[in-house]
N, C-alpha and C positions, 0 to 999 in steps of 0.2 A: 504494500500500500504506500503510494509517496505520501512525503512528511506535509503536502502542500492539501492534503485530506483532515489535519488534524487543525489546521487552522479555518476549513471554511466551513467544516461540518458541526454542527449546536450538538457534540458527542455529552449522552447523559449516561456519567455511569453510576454505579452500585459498589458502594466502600463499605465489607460488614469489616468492623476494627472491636478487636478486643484488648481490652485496656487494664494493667495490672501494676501497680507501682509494688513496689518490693519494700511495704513497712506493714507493720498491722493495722495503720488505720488508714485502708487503702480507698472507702469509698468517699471520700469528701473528694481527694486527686479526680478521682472517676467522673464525680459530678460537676467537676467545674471543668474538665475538658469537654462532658458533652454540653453545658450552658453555651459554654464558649461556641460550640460550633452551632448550636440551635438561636443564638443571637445569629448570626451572618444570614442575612436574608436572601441571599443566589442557591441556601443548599435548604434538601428536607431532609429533615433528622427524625428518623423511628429507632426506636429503644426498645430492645425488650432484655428478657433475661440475662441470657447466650452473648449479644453484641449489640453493633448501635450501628445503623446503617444510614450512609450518608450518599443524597443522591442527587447529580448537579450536574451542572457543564465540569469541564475536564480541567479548565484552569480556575475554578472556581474551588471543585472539589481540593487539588493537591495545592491552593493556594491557602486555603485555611487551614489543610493540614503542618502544610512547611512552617504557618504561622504558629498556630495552636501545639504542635509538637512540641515546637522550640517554646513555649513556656510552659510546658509540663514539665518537659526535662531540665531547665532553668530549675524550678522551684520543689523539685523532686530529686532525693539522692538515686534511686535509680527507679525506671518504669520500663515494665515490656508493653508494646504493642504489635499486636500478630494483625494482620493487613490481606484479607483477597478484594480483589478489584475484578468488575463482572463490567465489561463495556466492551461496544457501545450500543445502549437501551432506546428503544422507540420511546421518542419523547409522549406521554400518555395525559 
């Protein structure tokens, strides 16, 4: 696929991300990365148990992520995040 596809096509994709900081009081970290990405108004954020699935145009998605990472990991001695990315979605 040329690179000249990822600029002109409105690509929606599907980010499930599961999110673990490595202390014991790991759910407040949890809750305020997904706040963070449920404030950004270009993405929709569903939450359930399992993960948190974030679904958007392409530089939208990995633009709150590059953002929102880098202040977890800032304000967190360490956090895993496990990441599939499913794109690209018929915009619905």
């Amino acid at each position: 696929m040329p690179a000249t596809h990822f600029r002109r096509a409105p690509w929606i994709l599907q980010l499930n991300s599961v999110s673990t900081p490595l202390n014991a009081d790991y759910i407040p970290p949890i809750k305020d990365f997904i706040d963070r990405l449920n404030a950004d108004g270009k993405l929709k954020v569903v939450t359930n148990s399992l993960s948190t699935q974030v679904f958007g145009p392409y530089e939208a998605v990995f633009g709150a992520l590059t953002r929102e990472l880098r202040v977890t990991f800032a304000s967190n001695d360490k956090a895993v995040f496990v990441m599939k990315v499913i794109g690209p979605l018929t915009a619905t």
